[in-house]
Every structure is written in C-alpha cells, then in structure tokens.
MIDOSE-1310 file (N, C-alpha, C; in nm, 2 decimals, decimal comma, always signed):
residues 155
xxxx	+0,08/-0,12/+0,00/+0,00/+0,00/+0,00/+0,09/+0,12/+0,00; +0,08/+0,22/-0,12/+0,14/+0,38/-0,06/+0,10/+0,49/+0,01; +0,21/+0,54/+0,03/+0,14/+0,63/+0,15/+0,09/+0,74/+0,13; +0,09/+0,76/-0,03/-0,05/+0,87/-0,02/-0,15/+0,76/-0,13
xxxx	-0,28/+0,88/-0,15/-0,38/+0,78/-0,22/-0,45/+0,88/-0,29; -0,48/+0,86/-0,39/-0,59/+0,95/-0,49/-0,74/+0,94/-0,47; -0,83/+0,98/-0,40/-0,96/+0,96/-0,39/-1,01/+1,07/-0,50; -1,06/+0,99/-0,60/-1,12/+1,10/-0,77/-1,24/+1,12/-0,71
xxxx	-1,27/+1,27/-0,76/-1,39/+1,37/-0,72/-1,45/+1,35/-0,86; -1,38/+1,41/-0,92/-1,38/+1,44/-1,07/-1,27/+1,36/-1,17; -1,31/+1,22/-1,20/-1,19/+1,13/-1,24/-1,14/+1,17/-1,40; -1,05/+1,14/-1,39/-0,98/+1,18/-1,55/-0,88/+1,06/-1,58
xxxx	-0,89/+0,97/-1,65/-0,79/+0,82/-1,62/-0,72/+0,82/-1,76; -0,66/+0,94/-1,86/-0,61/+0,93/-1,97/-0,48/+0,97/-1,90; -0,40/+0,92/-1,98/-0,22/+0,98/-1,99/-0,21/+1,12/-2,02; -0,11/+1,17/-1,96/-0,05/+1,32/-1,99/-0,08/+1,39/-1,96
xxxx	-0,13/+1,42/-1,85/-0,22/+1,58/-1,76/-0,09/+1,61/-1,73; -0,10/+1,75/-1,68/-0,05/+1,80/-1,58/-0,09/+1,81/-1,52; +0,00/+1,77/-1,35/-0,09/+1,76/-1,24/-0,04/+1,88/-1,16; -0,11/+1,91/-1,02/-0,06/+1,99/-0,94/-0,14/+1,98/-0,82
xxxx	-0,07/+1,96/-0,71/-0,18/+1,92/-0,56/-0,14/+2,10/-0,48; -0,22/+2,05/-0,41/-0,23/+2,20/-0,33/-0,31/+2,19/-0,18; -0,35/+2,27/-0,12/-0,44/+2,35/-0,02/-0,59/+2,34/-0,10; -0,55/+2,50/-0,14/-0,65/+2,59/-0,26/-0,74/+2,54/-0,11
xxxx	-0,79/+2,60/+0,02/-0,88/+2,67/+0,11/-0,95/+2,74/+0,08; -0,87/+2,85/+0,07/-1,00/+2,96/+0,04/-0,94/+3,03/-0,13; -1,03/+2,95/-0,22/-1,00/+3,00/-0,40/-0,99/+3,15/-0,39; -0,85/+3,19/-0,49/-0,87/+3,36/-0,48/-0,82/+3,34/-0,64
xxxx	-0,78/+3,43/-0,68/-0,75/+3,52/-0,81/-0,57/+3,40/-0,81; -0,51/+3,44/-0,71/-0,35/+3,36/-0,68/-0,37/+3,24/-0,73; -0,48/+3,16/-0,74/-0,48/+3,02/-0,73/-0,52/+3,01/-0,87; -0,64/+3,09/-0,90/-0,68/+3,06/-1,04/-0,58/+3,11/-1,17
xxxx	-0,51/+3,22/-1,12/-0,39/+3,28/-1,23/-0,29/+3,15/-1,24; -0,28/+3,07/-1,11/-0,19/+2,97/-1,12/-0,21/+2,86/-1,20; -0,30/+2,82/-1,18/-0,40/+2,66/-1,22/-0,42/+2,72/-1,38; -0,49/+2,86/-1,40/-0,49/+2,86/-1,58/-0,36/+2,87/-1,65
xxxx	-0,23/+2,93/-1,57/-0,10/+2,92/-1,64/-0,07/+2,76/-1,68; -0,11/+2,73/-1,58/-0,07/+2,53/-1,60/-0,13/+2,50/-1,70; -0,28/+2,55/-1,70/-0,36/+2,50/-1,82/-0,32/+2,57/-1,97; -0,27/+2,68/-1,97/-0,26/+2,68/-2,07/-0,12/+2,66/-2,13
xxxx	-0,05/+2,60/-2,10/+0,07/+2,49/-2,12/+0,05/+2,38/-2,26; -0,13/+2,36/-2,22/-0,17/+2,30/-2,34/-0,23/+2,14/-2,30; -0,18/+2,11/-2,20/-0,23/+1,94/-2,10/-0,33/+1,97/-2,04; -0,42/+1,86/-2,00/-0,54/+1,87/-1,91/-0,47/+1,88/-1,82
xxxx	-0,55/+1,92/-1,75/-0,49/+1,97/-1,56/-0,59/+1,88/-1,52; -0,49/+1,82/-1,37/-0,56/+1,74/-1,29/-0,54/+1,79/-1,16; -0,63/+1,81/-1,07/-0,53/+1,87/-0,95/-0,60/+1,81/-0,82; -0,51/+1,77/-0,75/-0,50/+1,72/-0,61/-0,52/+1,82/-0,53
xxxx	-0,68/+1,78/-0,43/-0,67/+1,86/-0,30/-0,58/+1,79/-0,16; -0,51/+1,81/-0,11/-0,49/+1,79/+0,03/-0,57/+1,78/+0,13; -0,62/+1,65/+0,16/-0,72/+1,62/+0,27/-0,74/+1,73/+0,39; -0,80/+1,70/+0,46/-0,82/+1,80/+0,58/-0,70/+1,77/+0,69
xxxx	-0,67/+1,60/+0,70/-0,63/+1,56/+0,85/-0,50/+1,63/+0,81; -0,45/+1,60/+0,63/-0,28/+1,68/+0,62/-0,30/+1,83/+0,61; -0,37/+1,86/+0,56/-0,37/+2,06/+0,62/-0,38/+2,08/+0,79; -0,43/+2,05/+0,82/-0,44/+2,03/+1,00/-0,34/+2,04/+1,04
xxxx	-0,25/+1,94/+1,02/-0,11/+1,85/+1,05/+0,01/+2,01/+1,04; -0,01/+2,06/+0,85/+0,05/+2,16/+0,86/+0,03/+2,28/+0,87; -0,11/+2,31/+0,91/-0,09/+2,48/+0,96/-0,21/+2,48/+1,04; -0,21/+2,44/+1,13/-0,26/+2,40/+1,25/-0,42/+2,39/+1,26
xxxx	-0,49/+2,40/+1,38/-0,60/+2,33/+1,40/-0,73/+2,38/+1,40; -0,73/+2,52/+1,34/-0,82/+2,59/+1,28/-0,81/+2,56/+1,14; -0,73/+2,51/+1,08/-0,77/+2,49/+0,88/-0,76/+2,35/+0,86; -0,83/+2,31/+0,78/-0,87/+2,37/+0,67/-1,02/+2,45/+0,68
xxxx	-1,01/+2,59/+0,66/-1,17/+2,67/+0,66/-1,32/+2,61/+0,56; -1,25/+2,52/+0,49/-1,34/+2,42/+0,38/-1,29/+2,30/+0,37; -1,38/+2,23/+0,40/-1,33/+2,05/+0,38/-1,33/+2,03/+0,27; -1,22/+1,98/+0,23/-1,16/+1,86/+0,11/-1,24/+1,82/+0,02
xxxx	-1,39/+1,78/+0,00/-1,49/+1,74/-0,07/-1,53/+1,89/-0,15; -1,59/+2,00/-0,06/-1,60/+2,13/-0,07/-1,48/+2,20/-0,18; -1,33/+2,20/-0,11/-1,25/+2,23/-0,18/-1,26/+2,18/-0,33; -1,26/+2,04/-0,33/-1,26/+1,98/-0,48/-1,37/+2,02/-0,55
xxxx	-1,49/+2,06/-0,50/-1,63/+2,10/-0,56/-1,59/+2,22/-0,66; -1,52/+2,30/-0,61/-1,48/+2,41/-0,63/-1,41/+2,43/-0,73; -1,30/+2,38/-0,75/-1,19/+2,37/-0,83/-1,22/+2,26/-0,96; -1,32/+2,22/-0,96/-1,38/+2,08/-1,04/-1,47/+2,19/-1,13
xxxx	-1,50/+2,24/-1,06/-1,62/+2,39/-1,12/-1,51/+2,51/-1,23; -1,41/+2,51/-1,23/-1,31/+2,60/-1,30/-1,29/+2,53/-1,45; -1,36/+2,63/-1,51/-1,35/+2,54/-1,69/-1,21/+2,50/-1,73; -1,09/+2,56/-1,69/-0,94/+2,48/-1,76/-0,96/+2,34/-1,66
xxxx	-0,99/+2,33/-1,57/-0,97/+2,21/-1,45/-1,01/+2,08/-1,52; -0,93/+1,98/-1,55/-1,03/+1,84/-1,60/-1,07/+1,73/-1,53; -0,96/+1,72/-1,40/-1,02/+1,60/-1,31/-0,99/+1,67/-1,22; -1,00/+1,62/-1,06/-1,01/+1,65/-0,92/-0,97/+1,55/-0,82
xxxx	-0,87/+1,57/-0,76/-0,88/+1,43/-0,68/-0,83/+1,46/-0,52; -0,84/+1,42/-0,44/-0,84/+1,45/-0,25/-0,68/+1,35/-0,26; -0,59/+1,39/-0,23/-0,48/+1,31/-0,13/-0,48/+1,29/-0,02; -0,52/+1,18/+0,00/-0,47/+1,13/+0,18/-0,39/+1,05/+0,18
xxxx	-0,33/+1,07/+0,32/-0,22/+0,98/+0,38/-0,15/+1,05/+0,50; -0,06/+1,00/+0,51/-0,01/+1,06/+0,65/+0,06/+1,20/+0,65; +0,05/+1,29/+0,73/+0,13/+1,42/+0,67/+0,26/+1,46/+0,66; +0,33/+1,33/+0,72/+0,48/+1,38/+0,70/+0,49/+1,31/+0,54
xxxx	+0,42/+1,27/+0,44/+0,49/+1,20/+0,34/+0,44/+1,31/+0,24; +0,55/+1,31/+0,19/+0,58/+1,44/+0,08/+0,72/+1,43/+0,00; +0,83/+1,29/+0,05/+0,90/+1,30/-0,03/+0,89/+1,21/-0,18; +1,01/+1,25/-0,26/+0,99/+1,19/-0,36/+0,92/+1,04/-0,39
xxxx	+0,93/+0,96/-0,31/+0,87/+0,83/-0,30/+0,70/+0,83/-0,29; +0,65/+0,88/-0,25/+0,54/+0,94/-0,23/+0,46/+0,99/-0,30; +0,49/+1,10/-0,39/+0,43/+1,14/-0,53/+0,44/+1,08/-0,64; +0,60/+0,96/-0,62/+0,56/+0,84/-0,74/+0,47/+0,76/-0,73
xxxx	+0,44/+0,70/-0,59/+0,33/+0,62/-0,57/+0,23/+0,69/-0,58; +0,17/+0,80/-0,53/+0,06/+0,86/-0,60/+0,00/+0,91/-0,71; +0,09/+0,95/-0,77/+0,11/+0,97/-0,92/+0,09/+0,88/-1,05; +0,22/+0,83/-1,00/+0,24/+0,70/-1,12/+0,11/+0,64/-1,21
xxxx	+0,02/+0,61/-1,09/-0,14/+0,54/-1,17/-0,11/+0,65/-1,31; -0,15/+0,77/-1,20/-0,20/+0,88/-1,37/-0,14/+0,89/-1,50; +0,01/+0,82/-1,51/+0,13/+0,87/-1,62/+0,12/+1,06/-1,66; +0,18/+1,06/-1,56/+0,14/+1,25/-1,57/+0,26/+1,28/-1,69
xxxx	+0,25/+1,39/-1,75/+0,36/+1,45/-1,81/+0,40/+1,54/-1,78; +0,35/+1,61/-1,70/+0,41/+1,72/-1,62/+0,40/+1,75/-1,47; +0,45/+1,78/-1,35/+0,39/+1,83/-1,27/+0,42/+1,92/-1,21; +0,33/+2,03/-1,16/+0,38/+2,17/-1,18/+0,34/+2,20/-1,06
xxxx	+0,44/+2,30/-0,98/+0,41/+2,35/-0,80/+0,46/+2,53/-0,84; +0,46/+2,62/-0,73/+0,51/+2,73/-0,74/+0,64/+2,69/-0,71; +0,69/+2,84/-0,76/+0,82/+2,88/-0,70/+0,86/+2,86/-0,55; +0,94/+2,83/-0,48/+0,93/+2,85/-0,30/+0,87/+2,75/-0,30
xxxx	+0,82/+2,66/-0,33/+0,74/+2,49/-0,26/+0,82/+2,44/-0,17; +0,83/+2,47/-0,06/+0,90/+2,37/+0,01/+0,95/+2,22/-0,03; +0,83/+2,13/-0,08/+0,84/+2,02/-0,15/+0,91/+2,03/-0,32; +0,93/+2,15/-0,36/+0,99/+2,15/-0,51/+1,11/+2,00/-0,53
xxxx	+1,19/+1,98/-0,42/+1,29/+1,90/-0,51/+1,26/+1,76/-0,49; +1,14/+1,74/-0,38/+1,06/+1,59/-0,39/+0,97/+1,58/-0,49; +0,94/+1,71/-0,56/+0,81/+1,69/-0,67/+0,97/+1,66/-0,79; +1,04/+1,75/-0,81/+1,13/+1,71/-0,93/+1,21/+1,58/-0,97
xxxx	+1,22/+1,55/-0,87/+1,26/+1,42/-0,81/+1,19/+1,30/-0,89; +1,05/+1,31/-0,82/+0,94/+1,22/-0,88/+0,92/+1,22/-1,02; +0,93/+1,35/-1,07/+0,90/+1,40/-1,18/+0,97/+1,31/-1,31; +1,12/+1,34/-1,26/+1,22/+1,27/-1,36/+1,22/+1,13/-1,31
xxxx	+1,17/+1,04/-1,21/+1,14/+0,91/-1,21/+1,03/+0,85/-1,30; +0,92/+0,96/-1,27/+0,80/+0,89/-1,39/+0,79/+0,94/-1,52; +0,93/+1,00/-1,57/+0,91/+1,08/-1,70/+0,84/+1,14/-1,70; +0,84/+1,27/-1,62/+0,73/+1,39/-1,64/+0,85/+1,51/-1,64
xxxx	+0,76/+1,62/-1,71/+0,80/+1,75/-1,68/+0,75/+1,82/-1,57; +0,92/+1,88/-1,48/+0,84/+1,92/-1,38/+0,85/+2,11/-1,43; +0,72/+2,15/-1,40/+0,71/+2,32/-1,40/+0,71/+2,37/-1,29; +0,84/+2,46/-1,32/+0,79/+2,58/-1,18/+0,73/+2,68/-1,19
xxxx	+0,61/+2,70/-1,17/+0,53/+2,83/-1,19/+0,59/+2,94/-1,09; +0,55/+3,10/-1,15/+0,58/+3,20/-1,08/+0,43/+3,21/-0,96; +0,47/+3,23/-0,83/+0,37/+3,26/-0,73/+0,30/+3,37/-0,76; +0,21/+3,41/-0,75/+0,11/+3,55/-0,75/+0,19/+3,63/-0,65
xxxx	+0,26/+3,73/-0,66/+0,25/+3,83/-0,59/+0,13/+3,83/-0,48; +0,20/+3,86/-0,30/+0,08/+3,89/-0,22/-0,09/+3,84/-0,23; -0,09/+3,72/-0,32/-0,21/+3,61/-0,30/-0,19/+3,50/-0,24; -0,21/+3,50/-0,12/-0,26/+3,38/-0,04/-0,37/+3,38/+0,04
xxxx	-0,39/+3,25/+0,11/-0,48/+3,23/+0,22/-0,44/+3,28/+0,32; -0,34/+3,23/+0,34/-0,26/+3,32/+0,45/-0,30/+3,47/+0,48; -0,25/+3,56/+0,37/-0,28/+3,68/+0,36/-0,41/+3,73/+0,37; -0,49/+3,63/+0,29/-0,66/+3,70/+0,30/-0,74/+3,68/+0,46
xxxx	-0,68/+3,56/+0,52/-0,67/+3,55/+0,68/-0,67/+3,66/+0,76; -0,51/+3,70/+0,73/-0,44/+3,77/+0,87/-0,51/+3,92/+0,82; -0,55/+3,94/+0,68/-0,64/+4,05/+0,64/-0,80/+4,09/+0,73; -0,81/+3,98/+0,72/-0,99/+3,99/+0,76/-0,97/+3,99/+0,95
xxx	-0,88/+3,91/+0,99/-0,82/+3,93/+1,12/-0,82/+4,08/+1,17; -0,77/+4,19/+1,09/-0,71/+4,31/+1,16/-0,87/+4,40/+1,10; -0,95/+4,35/+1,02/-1,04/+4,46/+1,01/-1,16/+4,43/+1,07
C-alpha cells in the first residue's frame, strides 16, 4: 500500500495531464492565475486537493476553513480544471517516493508546483522518475490564504 492515495472527485484516467496538488482553502485570483497558467501549457490539468487531517497537521487546528470534498467541488467547477482528486495519507509523506506512488497510476507529463514549494525538489525528483515535466510556476504576488486570513483578522 502507498502512503498517499488518490480519492477521484472528478476522475480523468487518460495519460498526460499535468498535475498539481495543493491546499487551494479559500479559491482567490492567486490560485486561479496559477492553475490557468498550467492549463494553458496545453495538458489537461488534474489537480489534487490535500485532505483536511494533512492541512491540520500543517498549519494547524483551525484549517482547513473548507473541507476537502467542498475544496474539490470548487476547483472541479473552474473550466481549464479536468479531473479533481483529494490526497490522503499521513502528513509527513511528501517526499519523492510518495508522489511516485501517488502519481504514477496517472502517467502525468508534467507536474507543476510554485516557486518557493518547500516540496519542489521531492516533486522534481518524482518527476524525472516517472518521466514527467516538472514546471515551476511564478507565485502570485501577495495572493494567499494566508494573507486573506491575517487581512480579515485586523479589520
């Protein structure tokens, strides 16, 4: 068994997406500028939400502000998006080993994260094991959850 696992919201079972997992909590402008640069690369996009118990795990015990099902409802709803799928597993697994076994089913060709990923050299990693391209997208300028948070906090 691997330690993560693909639960399909929105299934897509052909070769060659690009994929990209994420949060994506609360959808902003940051996320969607992100996801359509991927899409328009020219591959279907598939994208992995991050379950609740591993957002918990990493940014503690108030988030995720939308459960995982919700999340994927969301992003399944975005016209470049073509499949949807929930990652679970335990939250310290994130390295390279990890994203091949989750991955691999799909034969991705690409998989794309931002700039600054903490996980970038486990996703690259994976990348060039399953023959994919890995993309580094540029981050949105000042779009995050984070920021829309600590925003609504102070007013």
């Amino acid at each position: 068994m691997s330690s993560l696992e693909a639960v399909w919201t929105q299934p897509y079972e052909r070769p060659g997406a690009a994929v990209v997992t994420g949060v994506f909590d609360i959808l902003h402008v940051g996320h969607v500028r992100y996801l359509g640069a991927v899409a328009a690369r020219g591959l279907p996009l598939v994208v992995g939400v991050e379950d609740d118990p591993r957002v918990r795990a990493w940014k503690g015990p108030t988030r995720p502000f939308n459960p995982s099902a919700e999340r994927a409802e969301v992003l399944a709803a975005l016209r470049f998006v073509t499949g949807v799928f929930i990652v679970t597993g335990p939250p310290d697994a994130h390295g390279p080993e990890d994203y091949i076994d989750l991955l691999a089913p799909m034969r991705p060709s690409a998989l794309a994260h931002t700039a600054g990923d903490p996980h970038a050299g486990a996703r690259a990693a994976a990348a060039a094991i399953l023959g994919a391209e890995c993309w580094e997208m540029n981050a949105i300028p000042d779009r995050s959850t984070t920021r829309i948070v600590n925003a609504a906090g102070k007013g």
